[in-house]
C-alpha positions in Angstrom: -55.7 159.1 22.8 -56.2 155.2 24.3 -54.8 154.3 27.4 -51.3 152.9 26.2 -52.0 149.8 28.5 -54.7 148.9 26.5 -52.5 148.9 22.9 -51.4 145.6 21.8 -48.2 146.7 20.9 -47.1 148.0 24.1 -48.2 145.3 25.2 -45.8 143.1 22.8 -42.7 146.0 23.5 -43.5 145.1 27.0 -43.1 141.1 26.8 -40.3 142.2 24.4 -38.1 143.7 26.6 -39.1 140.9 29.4 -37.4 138.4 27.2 -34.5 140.9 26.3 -33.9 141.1 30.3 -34.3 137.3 31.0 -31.5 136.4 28.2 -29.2 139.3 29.1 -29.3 137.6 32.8 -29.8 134.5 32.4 -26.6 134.2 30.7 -22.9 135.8 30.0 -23.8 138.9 28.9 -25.6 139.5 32.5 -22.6 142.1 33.3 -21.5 143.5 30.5 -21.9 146.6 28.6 -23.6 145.1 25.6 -26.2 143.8 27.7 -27.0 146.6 29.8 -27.2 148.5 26.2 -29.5 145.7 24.6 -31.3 146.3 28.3 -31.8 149.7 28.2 -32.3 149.7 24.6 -35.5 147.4 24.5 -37.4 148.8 27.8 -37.2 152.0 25.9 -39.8 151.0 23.2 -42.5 149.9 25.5 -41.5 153.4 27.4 -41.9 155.4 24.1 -44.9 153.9 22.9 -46.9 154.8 25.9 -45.0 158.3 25.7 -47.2 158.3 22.0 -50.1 158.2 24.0 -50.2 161.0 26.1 -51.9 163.7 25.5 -49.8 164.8 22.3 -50.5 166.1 19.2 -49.9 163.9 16.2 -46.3 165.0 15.7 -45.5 164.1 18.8 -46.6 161.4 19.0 -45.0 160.4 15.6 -42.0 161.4 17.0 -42.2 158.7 20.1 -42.9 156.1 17.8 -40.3 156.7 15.7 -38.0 156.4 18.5 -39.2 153.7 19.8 -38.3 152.1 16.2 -34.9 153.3 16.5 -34.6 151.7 19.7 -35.3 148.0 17.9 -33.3 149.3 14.9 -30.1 149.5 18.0 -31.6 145.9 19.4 -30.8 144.5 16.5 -27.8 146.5 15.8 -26.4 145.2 18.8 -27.5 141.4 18.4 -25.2 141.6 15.3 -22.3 141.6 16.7 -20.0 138.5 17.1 -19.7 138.2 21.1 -23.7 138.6 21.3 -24.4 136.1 18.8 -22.0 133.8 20.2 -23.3 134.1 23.7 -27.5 134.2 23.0 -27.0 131.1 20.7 -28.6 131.5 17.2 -32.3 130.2 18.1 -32.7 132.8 20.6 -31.5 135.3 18.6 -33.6 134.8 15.6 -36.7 134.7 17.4 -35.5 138.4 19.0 -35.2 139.4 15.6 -38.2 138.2 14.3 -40.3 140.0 17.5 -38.4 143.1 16.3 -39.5 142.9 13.0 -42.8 142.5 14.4 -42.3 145.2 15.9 -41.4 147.3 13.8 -44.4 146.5 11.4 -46.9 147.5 14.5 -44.9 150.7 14.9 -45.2 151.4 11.0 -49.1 150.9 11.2 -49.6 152.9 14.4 -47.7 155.2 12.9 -49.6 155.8 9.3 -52.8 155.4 12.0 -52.2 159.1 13.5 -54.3 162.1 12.4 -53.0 163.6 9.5 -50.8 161.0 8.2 -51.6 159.6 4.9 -52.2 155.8 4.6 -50.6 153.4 2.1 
């Protein structure tokens, strides 16, 4: 498979998590255990995207990808909750959730993109 530098969406998981890290310590939830969660949460998907690109079959690779979803799925999860909204501020948080939608869409078509996956 393609160098995983070279994939626009780990390239997007990889600004992601940047801006994840830069609010998380930029701000109040710099020591706490939601934002060392939402930390470690979103450098996981740029992490799991290039894992899809190793040499890996297709399941495999479905499998990293699918992770990597999860991880934004706990992202989100975790923006959710009351003290997180209250200390990101809504603007931020909505444009976190709209990159994880994003996300989430590249993921799907990446996905349905392997060998021996049917397409829609």
């Amino acid at each position: 498979m393609a160098d995983h530098g070279r994939i626009p969406t780990w390239r997007r998981g990889m600004d992601f998590a940047h801006t994840v890290c830069a609010a998380v310590a930029g701000g109040p939830l710099g020591g706490t255990d939601a934002g060392r969660r939402l930390r470690t949460a979103a450098v996981s998907v740029p992490s799991l995207v290039g894992e899809a690109f190793l040499d890996q079959g297709a399941a495999e690779a479905a499998r990293s990808l699918l992770a990597a979803a999860e991880k934004l799925a706990e992202v989100a999860g975790i923006l959710s909750l009351d003290p997180i909204r209250q200390a990101l501020g809504e603007p931020e948080r909505a444009a976190l959730l709209r990159e994880i939608d994003s996300l989430r869409a590249e993921l799907d078509l990446l996905r349905d993109g392997l060998p021996g996956r049917p397409s829609h």
